[in-house]
C-alpha positions in Angstrom: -12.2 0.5 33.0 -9.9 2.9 31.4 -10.0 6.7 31.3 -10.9 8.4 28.0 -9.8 11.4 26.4 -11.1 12.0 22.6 -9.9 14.0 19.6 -11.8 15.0 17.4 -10.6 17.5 14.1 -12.2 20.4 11.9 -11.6 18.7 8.6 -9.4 15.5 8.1 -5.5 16.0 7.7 -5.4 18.8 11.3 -3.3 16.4 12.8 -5.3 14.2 14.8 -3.1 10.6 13.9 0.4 12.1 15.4 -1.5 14.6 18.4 -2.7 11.1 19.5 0.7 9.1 19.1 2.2 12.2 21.2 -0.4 12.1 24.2 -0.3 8.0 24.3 3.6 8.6 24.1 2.8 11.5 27.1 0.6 9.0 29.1 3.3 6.1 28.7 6.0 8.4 29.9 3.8 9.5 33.0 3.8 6.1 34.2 0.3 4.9 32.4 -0.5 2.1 30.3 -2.2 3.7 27.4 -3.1 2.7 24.4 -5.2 4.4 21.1 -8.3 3.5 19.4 -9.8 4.7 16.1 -13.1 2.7 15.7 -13.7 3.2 12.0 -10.3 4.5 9.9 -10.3 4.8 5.9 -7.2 4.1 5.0 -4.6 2.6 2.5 -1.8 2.2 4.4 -1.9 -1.0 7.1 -0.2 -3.3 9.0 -0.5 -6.8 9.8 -0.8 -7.4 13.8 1.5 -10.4 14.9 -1.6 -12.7 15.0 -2.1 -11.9 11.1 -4.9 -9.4 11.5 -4.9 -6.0 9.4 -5.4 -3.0 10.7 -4.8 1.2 10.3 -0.9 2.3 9.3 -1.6 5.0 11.7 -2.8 2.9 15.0 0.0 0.6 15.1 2.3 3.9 14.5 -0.4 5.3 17.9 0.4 1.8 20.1 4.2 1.8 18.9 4.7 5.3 20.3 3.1 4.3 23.8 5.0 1.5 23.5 2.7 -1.4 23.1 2.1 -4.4 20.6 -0.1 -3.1 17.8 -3.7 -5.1 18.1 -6.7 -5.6 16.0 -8.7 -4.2 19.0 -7.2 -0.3 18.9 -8.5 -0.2 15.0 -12.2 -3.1 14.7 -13.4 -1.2 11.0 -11.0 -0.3 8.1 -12.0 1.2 5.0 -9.8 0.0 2.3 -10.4 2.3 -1.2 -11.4 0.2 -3.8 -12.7 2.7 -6.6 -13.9 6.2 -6.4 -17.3 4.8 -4.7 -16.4 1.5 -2.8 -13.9 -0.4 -0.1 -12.5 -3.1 0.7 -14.1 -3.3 4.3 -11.6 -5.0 7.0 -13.9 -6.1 10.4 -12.0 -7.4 13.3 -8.6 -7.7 11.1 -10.5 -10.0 8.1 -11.8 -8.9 4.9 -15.6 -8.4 5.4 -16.3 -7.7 1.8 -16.4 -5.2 -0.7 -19.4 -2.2 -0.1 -20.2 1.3 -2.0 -20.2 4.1 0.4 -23.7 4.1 0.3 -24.1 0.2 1.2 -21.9 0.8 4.1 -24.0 4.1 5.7 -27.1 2.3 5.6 -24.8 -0.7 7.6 -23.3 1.1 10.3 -25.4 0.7 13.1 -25.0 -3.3 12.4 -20.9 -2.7 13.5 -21.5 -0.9 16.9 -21.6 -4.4 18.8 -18.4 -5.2 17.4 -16.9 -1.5 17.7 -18.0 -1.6 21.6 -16.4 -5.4 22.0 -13.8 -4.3 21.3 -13.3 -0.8 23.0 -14.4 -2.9 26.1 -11.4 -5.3 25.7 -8.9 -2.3 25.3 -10.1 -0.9 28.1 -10.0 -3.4 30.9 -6.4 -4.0 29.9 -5.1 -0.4 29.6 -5.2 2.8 32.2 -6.1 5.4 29.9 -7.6 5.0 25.3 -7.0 7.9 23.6 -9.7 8.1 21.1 -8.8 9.2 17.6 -11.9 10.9 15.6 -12.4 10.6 11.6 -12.9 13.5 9.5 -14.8 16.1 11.2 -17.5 15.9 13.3 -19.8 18.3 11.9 -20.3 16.6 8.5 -24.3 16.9 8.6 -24.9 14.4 5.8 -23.4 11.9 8.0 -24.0 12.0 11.0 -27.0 9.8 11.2 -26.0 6.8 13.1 -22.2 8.1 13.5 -19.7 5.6 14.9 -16.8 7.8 14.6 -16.7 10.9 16.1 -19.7 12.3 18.4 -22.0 9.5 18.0 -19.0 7.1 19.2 -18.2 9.8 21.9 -21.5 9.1 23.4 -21.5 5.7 23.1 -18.6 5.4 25.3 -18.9 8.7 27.6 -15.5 10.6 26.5 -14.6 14.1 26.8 -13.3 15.4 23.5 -10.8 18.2 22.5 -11.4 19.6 18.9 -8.1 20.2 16.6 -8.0 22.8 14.0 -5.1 23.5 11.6 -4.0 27.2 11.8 -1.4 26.3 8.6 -4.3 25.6 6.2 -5.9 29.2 7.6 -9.6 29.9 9.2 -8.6 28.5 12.0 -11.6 30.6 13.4 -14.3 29.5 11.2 -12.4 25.8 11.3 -12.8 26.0 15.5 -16.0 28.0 16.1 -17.8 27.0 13.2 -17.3 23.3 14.0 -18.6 24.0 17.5 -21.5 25.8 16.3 -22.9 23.0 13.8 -22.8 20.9 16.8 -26.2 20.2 18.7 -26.3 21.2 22.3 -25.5 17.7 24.1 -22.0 17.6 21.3 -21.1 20.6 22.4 -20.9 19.4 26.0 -18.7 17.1 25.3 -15.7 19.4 24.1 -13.6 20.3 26.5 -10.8 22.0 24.5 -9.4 23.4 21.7 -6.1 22.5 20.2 -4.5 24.7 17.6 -2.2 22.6 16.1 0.7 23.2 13.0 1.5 26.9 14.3 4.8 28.8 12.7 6.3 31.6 14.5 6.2 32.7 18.0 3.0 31.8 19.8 2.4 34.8 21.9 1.5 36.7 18.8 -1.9 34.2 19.0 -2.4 35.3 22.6 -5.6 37.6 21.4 -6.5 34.2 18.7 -6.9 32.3 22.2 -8.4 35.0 24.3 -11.5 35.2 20.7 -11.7 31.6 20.7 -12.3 30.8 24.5 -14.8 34.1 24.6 -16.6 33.0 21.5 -17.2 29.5 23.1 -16.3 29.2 26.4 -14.2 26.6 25.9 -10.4 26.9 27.5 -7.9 26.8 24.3 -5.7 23.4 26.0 -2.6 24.1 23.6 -1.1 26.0 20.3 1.3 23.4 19.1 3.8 24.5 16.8 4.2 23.0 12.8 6.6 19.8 13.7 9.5 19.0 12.4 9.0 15.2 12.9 8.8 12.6 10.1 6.1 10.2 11.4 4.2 7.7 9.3 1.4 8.7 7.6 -2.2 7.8 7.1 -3.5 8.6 3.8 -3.2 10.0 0.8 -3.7 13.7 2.2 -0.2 13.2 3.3 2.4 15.9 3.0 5.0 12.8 1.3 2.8 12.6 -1.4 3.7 16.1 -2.5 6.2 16.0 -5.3 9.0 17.8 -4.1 11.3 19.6 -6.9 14.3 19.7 -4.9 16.5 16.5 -5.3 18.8 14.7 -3.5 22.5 13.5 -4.2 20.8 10.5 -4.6 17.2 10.9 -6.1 14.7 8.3 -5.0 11.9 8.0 -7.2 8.5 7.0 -6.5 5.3 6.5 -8.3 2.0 7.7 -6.8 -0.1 5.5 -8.2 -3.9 6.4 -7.8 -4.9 3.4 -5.3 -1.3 4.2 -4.1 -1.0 1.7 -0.1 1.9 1.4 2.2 3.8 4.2 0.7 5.4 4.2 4.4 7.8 1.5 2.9 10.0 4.9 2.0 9.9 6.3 5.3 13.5 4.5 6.4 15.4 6.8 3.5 14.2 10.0 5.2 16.9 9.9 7.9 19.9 9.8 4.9 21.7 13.5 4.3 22.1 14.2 0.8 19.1 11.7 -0.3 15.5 12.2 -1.5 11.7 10.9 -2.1 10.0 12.4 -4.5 6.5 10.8 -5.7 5.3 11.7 -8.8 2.4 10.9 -11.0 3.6 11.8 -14.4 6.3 11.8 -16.6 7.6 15.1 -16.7 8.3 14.8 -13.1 10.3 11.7 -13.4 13.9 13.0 -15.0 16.4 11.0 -14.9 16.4 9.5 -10.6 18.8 6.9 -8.8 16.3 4.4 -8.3 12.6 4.4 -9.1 10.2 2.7 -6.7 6.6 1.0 -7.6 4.7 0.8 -4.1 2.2 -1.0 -3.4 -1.9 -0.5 -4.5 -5.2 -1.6 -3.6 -6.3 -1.6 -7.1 -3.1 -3.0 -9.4 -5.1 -3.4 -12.4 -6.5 0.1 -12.6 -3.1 1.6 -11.6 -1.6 -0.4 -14.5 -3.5 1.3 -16.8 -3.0 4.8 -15.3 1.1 3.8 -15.5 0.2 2.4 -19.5 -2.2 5.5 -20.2 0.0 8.3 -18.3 3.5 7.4 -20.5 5.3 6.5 -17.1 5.2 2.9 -18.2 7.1 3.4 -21.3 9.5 6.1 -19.7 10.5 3.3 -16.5 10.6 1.0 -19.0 13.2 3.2 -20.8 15.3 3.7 -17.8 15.6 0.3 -16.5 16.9 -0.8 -20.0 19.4 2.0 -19.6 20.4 0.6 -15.8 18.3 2.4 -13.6 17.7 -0.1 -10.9 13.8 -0.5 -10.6 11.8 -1.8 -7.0 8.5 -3.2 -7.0 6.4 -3.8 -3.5 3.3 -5.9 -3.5 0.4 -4.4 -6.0 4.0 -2.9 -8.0 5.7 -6.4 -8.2 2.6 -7.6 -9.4 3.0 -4.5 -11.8 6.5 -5.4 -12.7 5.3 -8.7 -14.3 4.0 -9.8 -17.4 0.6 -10.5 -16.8 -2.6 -9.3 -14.2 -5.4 -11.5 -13.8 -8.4 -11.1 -11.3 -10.9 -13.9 -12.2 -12.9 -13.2 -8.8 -13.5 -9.4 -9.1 -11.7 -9.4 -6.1 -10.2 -6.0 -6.6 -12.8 -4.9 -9.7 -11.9 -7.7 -12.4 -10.8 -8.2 -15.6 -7.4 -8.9 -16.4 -4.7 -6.8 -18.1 -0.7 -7.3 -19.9 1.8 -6.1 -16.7 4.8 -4.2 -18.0 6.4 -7.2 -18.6 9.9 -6.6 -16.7 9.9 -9.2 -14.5 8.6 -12.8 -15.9 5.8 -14.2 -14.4 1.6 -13.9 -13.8 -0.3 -12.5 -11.0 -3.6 -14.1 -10.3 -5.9 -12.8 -7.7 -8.3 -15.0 -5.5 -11.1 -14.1 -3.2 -8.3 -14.7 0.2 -6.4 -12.4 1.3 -3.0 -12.7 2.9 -2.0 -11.1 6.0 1.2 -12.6 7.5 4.5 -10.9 9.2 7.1 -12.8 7.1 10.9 -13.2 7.8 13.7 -14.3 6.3 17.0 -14.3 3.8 18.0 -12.4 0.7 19.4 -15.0 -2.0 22.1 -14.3 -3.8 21.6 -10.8 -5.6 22.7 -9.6 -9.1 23.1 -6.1 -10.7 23.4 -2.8 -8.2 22.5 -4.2 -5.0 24.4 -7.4 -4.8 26.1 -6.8 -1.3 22.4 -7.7 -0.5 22.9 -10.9 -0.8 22.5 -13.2 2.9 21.1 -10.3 4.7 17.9 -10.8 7.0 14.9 -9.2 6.4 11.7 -9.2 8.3 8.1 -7.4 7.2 4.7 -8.3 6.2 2.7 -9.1 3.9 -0.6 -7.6 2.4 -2.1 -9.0 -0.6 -5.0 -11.0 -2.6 -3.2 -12.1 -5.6 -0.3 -15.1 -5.7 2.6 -14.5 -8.5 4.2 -17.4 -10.1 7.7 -16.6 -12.2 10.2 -18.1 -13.7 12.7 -15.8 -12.9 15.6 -16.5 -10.2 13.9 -16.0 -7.1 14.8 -12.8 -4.6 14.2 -13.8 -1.5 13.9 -17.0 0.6 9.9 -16.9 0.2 9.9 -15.8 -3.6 9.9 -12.7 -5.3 12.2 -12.3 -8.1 15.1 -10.8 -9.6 16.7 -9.9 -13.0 19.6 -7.6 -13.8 18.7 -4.3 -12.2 15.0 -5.4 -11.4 13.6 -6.6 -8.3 9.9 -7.3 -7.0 8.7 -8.7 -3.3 5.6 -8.9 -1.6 7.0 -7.8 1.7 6.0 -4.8 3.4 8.6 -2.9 5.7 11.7 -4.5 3.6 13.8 -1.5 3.6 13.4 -1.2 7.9 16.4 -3.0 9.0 19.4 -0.4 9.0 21.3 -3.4 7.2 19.5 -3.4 4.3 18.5 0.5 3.8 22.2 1.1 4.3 23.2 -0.9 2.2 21.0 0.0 -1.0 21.8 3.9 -0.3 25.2 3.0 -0.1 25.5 1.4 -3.4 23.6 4.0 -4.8 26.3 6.6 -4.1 28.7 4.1 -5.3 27.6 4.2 -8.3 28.2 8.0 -8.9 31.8 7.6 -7.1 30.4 9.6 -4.1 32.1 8.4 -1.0 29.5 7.0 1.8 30.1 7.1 5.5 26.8 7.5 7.3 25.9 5.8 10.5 21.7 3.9 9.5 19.4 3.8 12.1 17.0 0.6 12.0 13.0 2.3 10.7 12.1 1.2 14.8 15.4 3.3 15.7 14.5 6.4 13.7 11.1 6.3 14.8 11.7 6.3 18.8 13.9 9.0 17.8 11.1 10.8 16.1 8.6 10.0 19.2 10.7 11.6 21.6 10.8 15.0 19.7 6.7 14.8 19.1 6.5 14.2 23.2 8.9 16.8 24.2 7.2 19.7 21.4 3.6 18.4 22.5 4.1 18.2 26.1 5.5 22.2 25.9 2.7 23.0 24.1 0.2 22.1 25.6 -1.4 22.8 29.4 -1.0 19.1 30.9 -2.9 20.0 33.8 -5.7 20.8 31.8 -5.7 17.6 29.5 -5.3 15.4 32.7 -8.1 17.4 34.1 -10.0 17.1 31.6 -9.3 13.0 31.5 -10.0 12.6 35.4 -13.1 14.4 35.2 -14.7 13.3 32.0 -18.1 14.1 30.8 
């Protein structure tokens, strides 16, 4: 059986998802086979495993970082966000069904067997799990029958380190006043505390340490400074999803819709100088960019009225008649076409007029697909036509099937016309071929000459990995954390 070391966060968004990429990374470097788990994640962004299963953006980011295939075991419960008071719930990779929150609570002592199944498996194939936490574990109205963080700590006998975020301030209260809601059997567990997202020079927290370990008892394992990394993202607490007023050369624009999924499709354009992402969720922030973007969404007909009710439809609308190339992914090429329907309430029901700029009808069933997908870009028109015969790989994440009449995009549909172009393919802009090649003809168009070198979205990440390994492993007192690991509860 594998070792186990846990971490657990004051509040969601201190940084838990990438401190557990950087210690599998860590581990894997040290000459261990380890490998993260999250048992229950609520999340939008996913990823389909190679054997079509769908689990947590943020694992697969955890396994590629320790260098392993992503698997439905390191992620067994995703929360997809349906509404403001239900999911989609994903067991095992497969859709489960839709649940309110409060449906789900009163179930969740019915997934343990299948949580423990599959930490089991992980662990008799891996030296060391790295256990991600969920929130924070001192939410008192929930943690009755907790599978997440302290009740899923016990379950499975793992030390835990506690994360704060000194960036967001009271990292004191955030630390300490965790440890104290804890009952006495929780607090054994904790073995550390991680400050993490520190600017400036760390010894001026010397005395922050010295309060924090007297206060507690517990040794302070790291202050790990605010990283300069661009790693992919869990949820919508993420930092992209800022709008950012400063533009690029090239201004990439895209739209945060409310069920906004698999925004991480963007992540590729981050490595270009002189280019930006900007989301934004109304129409004063939109101007006048180089290429507007309609991401994916777990809700498409909802987010079609927010684009109808907000103005944005009519302002995109405006722009792509004026040649502003346009890009919809999934839920926004569904968007993109004339008409929603969802017959099966599969994502709420009802049905609703798309906006109408590609041709062609969306109708949702109750299966889902979840498939990597490969293949060839057919002959393109408009601004990206030196796309045309490149090779693209993804995958694909969706309920609803489109049929249109317009000329098809790719080798396994979507569709094309003029300046307007809509896939169902996840990850299409990864390949350095392709990204290249879109920013390239983007600066083309405004005469600017072009002669960057593109990293492939798995080259640019191992490049990221290394930096998060190197800043983490300075930061924090190894001997401690492998202490810590060998010696367990």
């Amino acid at each position: 059986m594998a070792k186990t070391i846990m971490l657990q966060g004051s509040m969601s968004n201190v940084g838990k998802s990438v401190l557990t990429a950087a210690l599998c990374r860590i581990f894997m470097r040290d000459g261990y086979r380890a490998a993260p788990f999250k048992s229950q994640n609520m999340a939008l962004n996913s990823y389909v495993t190679r054997e079509g299963l769908e689990i947590g953006r943020a694992q697969t980011m955890q396994a590629q970082a320790a260098g392993l295939e992503p698997s439905v075991l390191m992620n067994p419960i995703l929360l997809k966000p349906t509404s403001d008071e239900g999911s989609q719930v994903i067991l095992n990779g497969k859709v489960y069904g839709n649940m309110s929150a409060r449906e789900f609570f009163s179930k969740k002592r019915e997934f343990i067997p299948a949580i423990l199944e599959a930490f089991e498996k992980l662990s008799n194939s891996n030296d060391i799990i790295v256990i991600e936490g969920a929130g924070s574990p001192a939410e008192l109205n929930l943690k009755s029958d907790d599978i997440v963080n302290m009740g899923l700590a016990k379950l499975v006998n793992s030390p835990v380190m506690l994360v704060g975020d000194i960036d967001r301030g009271g990292i004191f209260a955030q630390l300490l006043g965790t440890f104290s809601l804890l009952e006495n059997d929780e607090r054994s567990l904790i073995k550390g505390f991680v400050v993490n997202k520190f600017r400036g020079n760390r010894d001026v927290f010397s005395d922050g340490i010295k309060i924090l370990e007297e206060r507690s008892g517990i040794p302070v394992a790291g202050v790990v400074p605010y990283l300069n990394v661009k790693m992919e993202d869990e949820d919508s607490l993420s930092e992209r999803l800022e709008n950012r007023a400063a533009k690029g050369i090239i201004d990439i624009c895209a739209v945060r819709l409310p069920r906004i999924s698999n925004y991480t499709d963007l992540d590729v354009f981050e490595q270009y100088d002189g280019v930006s992402v900007r989301y934004i969720s109304n129409i004063h922030e939109l101007g006048e960019p180089d290429l507007i973007v309609i991401p994916g969404t777990k809700n498409t007909i909802s987010d079609m009225i927010f684009l109808r009710e907000s103005g944005l439809e009519a302002a995109i609308k405006k722009l792509s008649a004026s040649g502003t190339p346009v890009f919809g992914i999934c839920g926004g090429y569904q968007i993109l076409c004339e008409e929603i329907f969802d017959p099966n309430n599969s994502e709420g029901g009802g049905n609703i007029r798309g906006m109408g700029l590609l041709k062609g009808r969306t109708v949702f069933s109750g299966e889902k697909k979840t498939t990597l997908t490969e293949g060839e870009i057919l002959k393109t028109n408009g601004i990206f036509s030196e796309l045309s015969g490149k090779k693209f790989s993804g995958y694909e994440i969706h309920m609803g099937v489109t049929n249109t009449s317009e000329k098809p995009f790719l080798s396994v549909g979507g569709a094309q016309k003029n300046n307007v172009y809509g896939c169902y393919i996840h990850g299409f802009f990864d390949s350095a071929e392709i990204s290249e090649t879109i920013i390239k003809s983007l600066f083309e168009k405004r005469n600017i000459p072009f002669d960057q070198r593109a990293l492939s979205h798995a080259e640019f990440r191992e490049s990221q990995f290394d930096i998060l390994e190197k800043s983490v492993r300075e930061s924090l007192n190894m001997k401690l954390v492998y202490k810590i690991l060998n010696d367990g509860i």
